[in-house]
C-alpha positions as CSV (number, residue, x, y, z in Angstrom):
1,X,-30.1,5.4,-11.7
2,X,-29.4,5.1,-7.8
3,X,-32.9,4.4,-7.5
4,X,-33.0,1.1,-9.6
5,X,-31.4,-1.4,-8.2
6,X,-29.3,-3.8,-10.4
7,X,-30.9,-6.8,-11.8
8,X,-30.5,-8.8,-14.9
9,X,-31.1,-7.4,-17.8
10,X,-34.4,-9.4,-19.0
11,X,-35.8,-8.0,-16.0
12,X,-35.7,-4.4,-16.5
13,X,-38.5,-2.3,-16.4
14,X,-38.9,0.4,-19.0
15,X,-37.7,3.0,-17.4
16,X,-35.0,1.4,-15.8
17,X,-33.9,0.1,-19.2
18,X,-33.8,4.1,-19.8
19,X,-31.9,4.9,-17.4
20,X,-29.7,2.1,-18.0
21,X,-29.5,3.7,-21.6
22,X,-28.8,7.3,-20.2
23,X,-26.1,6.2,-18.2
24,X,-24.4,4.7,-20.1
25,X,-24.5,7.5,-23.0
26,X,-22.7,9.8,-20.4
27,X,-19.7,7.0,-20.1
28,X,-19.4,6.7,-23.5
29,X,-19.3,10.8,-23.6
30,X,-16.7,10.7,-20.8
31,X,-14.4,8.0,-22.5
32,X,-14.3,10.0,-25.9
33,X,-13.3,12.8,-24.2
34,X,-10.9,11.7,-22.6
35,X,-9.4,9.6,-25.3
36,X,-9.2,12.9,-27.3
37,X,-7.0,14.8,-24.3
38,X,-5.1,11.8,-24.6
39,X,-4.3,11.9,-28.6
40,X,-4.2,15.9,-28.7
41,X,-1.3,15.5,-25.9
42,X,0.3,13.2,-27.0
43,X,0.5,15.2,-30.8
44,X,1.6,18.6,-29.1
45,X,4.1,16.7,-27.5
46,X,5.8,15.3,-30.3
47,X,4.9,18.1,-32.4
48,X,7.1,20.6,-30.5
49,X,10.0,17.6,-29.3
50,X,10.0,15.3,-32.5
51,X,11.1,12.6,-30.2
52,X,9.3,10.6,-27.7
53,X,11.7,8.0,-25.5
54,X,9.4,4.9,-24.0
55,X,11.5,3.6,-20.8
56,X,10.4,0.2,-19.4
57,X,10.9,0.8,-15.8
58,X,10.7,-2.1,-13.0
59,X,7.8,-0.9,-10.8
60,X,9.0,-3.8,-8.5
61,X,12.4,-2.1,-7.6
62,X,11.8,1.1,-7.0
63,X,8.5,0.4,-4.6
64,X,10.9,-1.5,-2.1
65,X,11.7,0.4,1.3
66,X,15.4,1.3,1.5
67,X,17.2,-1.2,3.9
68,X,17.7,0.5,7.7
69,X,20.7,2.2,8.5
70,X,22.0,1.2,12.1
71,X,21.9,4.3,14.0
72,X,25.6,4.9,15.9
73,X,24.9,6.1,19.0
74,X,22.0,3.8,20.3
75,X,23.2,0.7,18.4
76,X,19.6,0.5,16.9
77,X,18.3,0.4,13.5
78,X,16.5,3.6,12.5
């Protein structure tokens, strides 16, 4: 594929249109799979806890820095 470069798609050549097909065959393979992990995880999991707790966390307040502590000694903030 690297050696097509991208260009609309009424402008394809044959083989590029190929390629194009190939490629994306192999995503399609790749998203199945790991759509599958995904479900047979998610089934063991409540299979062997019967409960699964969703928590709605606020990203925003835990990616804050703590505030500076003032360090005693040299008056400064650490």
């Amino acid at each position: 594929m690297s050696r097509f470069p991208r260009c609309r798609a009424k402008d394809r050549t044959r083989n590029h249109q190929r390629a194009v097909e190939k490629v994306g065959a192999l995503h399609g393979k790749v998203r199945r799979r790991r759509l599958d992990h995904a479900h047979k995880t998610a089934l063991t999991l409540v299979r062997e806890h019967h409960f699964i707790a969703h928590e709605d966390l606020k990203i925003r307040n835990m990616s804050k820095a703590p505030a500076p502590k003032p360090d005693h000694r040299t008056r400064r903030y650490a």
